[in-house]
C-alpha positions as CSV (number, residue, x, y, z in Angstrom):
1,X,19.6,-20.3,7.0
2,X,21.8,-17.2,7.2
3,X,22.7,-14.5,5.2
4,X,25.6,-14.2,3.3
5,X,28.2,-11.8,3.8
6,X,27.3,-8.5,3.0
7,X,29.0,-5.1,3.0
8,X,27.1,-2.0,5.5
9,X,26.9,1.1,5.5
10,X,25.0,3.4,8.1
11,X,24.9,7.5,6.3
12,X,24.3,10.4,9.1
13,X,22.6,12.3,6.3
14,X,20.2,12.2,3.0
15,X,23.5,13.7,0.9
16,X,26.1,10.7,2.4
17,X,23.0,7.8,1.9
18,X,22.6,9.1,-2.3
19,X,26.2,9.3,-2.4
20,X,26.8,6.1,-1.3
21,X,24.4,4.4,-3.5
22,X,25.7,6.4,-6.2
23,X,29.2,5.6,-5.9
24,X,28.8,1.6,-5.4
25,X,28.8,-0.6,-8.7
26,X,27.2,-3.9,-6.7
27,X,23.6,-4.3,-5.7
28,X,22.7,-2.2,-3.1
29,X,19.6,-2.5,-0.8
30,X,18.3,0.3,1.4
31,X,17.9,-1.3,5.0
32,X,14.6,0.7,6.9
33,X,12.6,-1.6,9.0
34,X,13.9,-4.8,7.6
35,X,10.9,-6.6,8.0
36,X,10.4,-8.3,4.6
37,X,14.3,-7.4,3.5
38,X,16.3,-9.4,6.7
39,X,13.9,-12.4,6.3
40,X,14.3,-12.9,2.4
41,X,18.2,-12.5,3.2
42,X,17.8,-15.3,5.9
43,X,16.5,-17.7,3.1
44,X,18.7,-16.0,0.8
45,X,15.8,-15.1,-1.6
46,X,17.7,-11.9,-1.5
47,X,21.3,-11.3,-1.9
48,X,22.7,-7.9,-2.0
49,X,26.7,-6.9,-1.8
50,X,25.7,-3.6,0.0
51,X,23.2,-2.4,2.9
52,X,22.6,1.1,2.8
53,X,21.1,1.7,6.8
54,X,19.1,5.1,6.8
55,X,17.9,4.7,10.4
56,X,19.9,7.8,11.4
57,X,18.5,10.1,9.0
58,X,15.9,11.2,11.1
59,X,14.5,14.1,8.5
60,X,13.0,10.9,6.9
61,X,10.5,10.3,10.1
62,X,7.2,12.2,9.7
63,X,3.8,12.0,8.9
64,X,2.2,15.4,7.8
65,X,-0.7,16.6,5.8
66,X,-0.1,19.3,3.6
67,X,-1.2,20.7,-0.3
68,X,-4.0,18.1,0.0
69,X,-1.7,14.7,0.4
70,X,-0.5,12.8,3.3
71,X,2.8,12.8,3.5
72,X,4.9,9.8,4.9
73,X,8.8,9.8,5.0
74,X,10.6,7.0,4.1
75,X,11.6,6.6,8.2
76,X,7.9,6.3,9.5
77,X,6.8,3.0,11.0
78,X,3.5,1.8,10.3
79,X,2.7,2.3,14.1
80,X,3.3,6.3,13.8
81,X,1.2,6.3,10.6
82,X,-1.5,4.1,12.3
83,X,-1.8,6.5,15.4
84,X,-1.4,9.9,13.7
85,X,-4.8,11.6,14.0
86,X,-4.1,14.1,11.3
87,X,-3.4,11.4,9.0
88,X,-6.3,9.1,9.8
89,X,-8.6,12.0,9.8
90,X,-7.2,13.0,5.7
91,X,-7.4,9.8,4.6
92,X,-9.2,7.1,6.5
93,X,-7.6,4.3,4.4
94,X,-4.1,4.3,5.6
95,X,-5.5,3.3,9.4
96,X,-8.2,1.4,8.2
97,X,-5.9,-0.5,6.0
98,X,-2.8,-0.6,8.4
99,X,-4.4,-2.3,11.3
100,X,-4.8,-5.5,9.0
101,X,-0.6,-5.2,8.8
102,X,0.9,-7.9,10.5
103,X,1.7,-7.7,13.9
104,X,2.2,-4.6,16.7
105,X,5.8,-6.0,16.8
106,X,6.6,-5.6,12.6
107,X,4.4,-2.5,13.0
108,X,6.8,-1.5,15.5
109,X,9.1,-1.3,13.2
110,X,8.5,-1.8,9.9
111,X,8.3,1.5,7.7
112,X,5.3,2.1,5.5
113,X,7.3,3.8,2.7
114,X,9.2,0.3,2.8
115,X,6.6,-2.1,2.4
116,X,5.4,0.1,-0.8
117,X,8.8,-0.7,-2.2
118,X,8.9,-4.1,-1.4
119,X,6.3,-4.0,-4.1
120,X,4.7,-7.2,-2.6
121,X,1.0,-8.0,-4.5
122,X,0.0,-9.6,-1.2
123,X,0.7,-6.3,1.0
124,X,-2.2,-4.0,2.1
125,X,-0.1,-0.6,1.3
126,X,1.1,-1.5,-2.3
127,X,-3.1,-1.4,-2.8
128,X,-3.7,1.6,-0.8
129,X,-2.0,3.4,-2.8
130,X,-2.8,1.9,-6.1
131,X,-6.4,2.4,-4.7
132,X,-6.0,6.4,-4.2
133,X,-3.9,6.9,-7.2
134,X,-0.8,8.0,-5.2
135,X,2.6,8.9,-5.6
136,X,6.0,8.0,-4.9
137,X,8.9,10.3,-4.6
138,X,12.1,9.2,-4.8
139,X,16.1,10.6,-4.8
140,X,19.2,10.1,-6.4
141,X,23.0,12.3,-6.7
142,X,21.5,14.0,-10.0
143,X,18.3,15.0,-8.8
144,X,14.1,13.9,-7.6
145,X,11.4,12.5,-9.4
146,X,7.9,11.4,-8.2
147,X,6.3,8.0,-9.7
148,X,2.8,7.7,-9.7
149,X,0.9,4.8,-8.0
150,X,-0.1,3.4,-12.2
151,X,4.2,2.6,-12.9
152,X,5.5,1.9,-9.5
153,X,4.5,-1.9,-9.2
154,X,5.9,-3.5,-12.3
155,X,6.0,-7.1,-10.7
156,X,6.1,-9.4,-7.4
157,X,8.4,-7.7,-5.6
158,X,10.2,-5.5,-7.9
159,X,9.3,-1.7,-8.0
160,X,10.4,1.5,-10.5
161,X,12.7,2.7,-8.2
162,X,15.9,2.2,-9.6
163,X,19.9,1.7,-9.0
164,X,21.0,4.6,-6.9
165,X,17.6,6.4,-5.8
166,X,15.8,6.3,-2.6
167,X,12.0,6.3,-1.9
168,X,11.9,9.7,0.1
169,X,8.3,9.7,1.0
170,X,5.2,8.4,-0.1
171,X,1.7,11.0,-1.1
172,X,-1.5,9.7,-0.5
173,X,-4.5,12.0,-1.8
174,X,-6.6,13.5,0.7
175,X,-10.0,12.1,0.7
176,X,-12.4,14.0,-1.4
177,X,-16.2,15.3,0.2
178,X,-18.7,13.2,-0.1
179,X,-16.2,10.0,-0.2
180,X,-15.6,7.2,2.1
181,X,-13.4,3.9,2.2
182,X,-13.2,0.6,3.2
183,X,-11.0,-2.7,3.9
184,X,-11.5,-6.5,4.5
185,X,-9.0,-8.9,3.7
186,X,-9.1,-12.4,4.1
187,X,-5.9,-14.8,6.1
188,X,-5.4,-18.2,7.6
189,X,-4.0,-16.4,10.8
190,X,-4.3,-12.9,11.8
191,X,-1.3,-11.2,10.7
192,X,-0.8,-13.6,8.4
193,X,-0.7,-12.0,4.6
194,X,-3.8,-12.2,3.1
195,X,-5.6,-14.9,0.9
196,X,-7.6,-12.0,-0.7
197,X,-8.1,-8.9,-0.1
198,X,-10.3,-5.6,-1.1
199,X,-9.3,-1.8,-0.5
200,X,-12.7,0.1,-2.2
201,X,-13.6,4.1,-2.1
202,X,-17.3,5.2,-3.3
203,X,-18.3,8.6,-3.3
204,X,-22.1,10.1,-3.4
205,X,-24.0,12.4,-6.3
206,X,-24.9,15.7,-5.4
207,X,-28.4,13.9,-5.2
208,X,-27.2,11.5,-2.4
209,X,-26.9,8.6,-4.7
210,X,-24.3,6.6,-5.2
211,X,-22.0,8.8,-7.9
212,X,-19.1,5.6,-8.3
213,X,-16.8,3.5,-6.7
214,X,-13.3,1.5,-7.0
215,X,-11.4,-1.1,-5.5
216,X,-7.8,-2.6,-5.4
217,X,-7.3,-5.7,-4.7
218,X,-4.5,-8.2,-3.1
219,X,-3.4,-11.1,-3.4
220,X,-5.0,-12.1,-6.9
221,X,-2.3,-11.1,-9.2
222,X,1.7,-10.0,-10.1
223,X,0.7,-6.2,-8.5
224,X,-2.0,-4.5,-7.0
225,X,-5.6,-4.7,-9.3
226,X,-7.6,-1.8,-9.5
227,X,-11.3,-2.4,-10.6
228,X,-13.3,0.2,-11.5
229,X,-17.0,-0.5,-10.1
230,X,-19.0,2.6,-11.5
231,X,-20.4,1.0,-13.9
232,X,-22.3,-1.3,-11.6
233,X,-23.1,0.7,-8.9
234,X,-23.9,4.6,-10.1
235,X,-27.2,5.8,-8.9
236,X,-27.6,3.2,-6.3
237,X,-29.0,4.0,-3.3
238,X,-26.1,4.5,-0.7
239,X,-28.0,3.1,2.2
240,X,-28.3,-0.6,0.2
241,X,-27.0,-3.5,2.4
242,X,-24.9,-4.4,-0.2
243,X,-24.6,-4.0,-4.2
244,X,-24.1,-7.3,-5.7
245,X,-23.6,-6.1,-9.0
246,X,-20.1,-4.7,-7.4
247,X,-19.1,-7.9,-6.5
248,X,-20.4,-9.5,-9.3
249,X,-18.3,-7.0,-11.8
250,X,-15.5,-7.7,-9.3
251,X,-15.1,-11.0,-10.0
252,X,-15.4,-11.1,-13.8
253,X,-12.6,-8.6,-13.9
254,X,-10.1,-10.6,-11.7
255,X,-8.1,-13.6,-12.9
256,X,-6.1,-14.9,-10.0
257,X,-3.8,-17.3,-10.1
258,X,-3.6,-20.8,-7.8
259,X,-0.9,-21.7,-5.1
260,X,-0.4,-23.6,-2.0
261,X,-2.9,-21.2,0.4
262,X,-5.9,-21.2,-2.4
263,X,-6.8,-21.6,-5.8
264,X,-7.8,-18.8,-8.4
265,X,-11.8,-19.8,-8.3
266,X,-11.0,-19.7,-4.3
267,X,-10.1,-16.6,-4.5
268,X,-12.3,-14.9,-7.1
269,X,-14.9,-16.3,-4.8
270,X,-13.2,-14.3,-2.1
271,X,-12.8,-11.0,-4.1
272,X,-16.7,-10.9,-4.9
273,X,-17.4,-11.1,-0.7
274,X,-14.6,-9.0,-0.2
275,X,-15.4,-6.6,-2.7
276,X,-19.1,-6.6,-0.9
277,X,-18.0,-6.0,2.9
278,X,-15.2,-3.0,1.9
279,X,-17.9,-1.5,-0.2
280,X,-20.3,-1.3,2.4
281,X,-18.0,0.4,4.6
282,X,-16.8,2.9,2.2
283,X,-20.8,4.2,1.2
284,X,-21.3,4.2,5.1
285,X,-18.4,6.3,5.5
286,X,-19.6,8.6,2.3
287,X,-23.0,8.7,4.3
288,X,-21.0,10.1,7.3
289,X,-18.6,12.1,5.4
290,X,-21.8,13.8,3.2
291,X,-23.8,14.3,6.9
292,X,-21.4,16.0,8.6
């Protein structure tokens, strides 16, 4: 299939793109990477009556870290956020997490402020930052407001950022001392988006044991689920091949749903293992993070 006809508009600056989502009265997308937008207007699962194209606003392409967040404009590709050293180095998750993102070509190109957005429950970002408790700051004509990571994702594929704004940039917390992280997700394919999937920080006790731990997961509901695992795995020793109370909590928590790829006991079955391997990563990387 093809798109229907649809009206475009390419702003050379921040002010012209607000202004022109202001001033229109039809649905108006913001076009970035176009990944996940031009392929649900192929099928015509989406239908807007306006493109708004900020690829010229380059102001909107940077990764930085600064006041203790990592700071991603609304123009960076997941390939500049996967190779930035500064950013990998604050917060381990984004590359750790990234690298499971589809393909080098969509990675290419597709934006990570975007695929937050998109507000899809089987995307690895929409986790991430559900995980780290981030932010989202967005712009309209009449001013800025920043959405925390807890009322972004209201549903599949529908976000808090409303008629007229535009996702600037996305904060993601700087990793606290004595804290590590981990990922493992589950597809049919690599690249493919994920059957299940399991983003999990732990961080250590000022006497080396295990202090608590979380984990969002994908794929098993509407948005991102965060599960808080303290419960089952404070004052544990760090150095344990695995804590299967963790998973076993994990699973109890989770109710996900059936469909063509797998069905809910499928994947609840998944989130426990999942739950297990990103867990161990995250207390190895605590280990490291405490030793250095």
């Amino acid at each position: 299939m093809k798109p229907r006809p649809v009206g475009y508009l390419r702003p050379e600056s921040v002010a012209d793109a607000l202004a022109a989502l202001a001033a229109t009265d039809v649905e108006a997308k913001v076009l970035a990477g176009g990944q996940s937008l031009v392929p649900l207007m192929s099928m015509r699962l989406a239908a807007p009556d306006l493109l708004v194209d900020i690829n010229r606003l380059a102001e909107l392409s940077y990764v930085r870290v600064a006041d203790g967040q990592v700071h991603v404009g609304a123009l960076a590709r997941h390939a500049e956020v996967l190779a930035n050293p500064a950013a990998a180095a604050a917060q381990p998750l984004l590359r750790q997490a990234l690298r499971f993102v589809a393909h080098p070509a969509i990675r290419n190109r597709g934006t990570t402020v975007g695929s937050i957005v998109h507000a899809d429950p089987a995307g690895e970002m929409p986790a991430v930052l559900a995980l780290l408790a981030g932010q989202v700051r967005v712009a309209s004509a009449v001013g800025q407001r920043s959405i925390p990571a807890a009322e972004f994702f209201l549903g599949p594929l529908e976000s808090a950022v409303q008629p007229g704004e535009l996702a600037m940039e996305v904060q993601f917390p700087v990793l606290p001392g004595s804290a590590g992280t981990g990922f493992a997700e589950i597809s049919r394919r690599r690249g493919d988006y994920a059957v299940c999937g399991a983003a999990a920080m732990a961080w250590l006790a000022s006497n080396g044991r295990i202090g608590g731990a979380r984990a969002a997961y994908l794929s098993v509901g509407p948005s991102p689920v965060v599960v808080d695992l303290t419960e089952a795995v404070e004052g544990a020793a760090p150095d344990a091949a695995s804590v299967p109370a963790a998973a076993s909590l994990a699973r109890a928590r989770l109710d996900p749903g059936s469909d063509i790829h797998a069905t809910g006991g499928y994947r609840r079955h998944l989130a426990g293992v999942l739950t297990d391997r990103a867990l161990a990563e995250a207390l190895a990387h605590a280990r490291e993070t405490r030793a250095a």
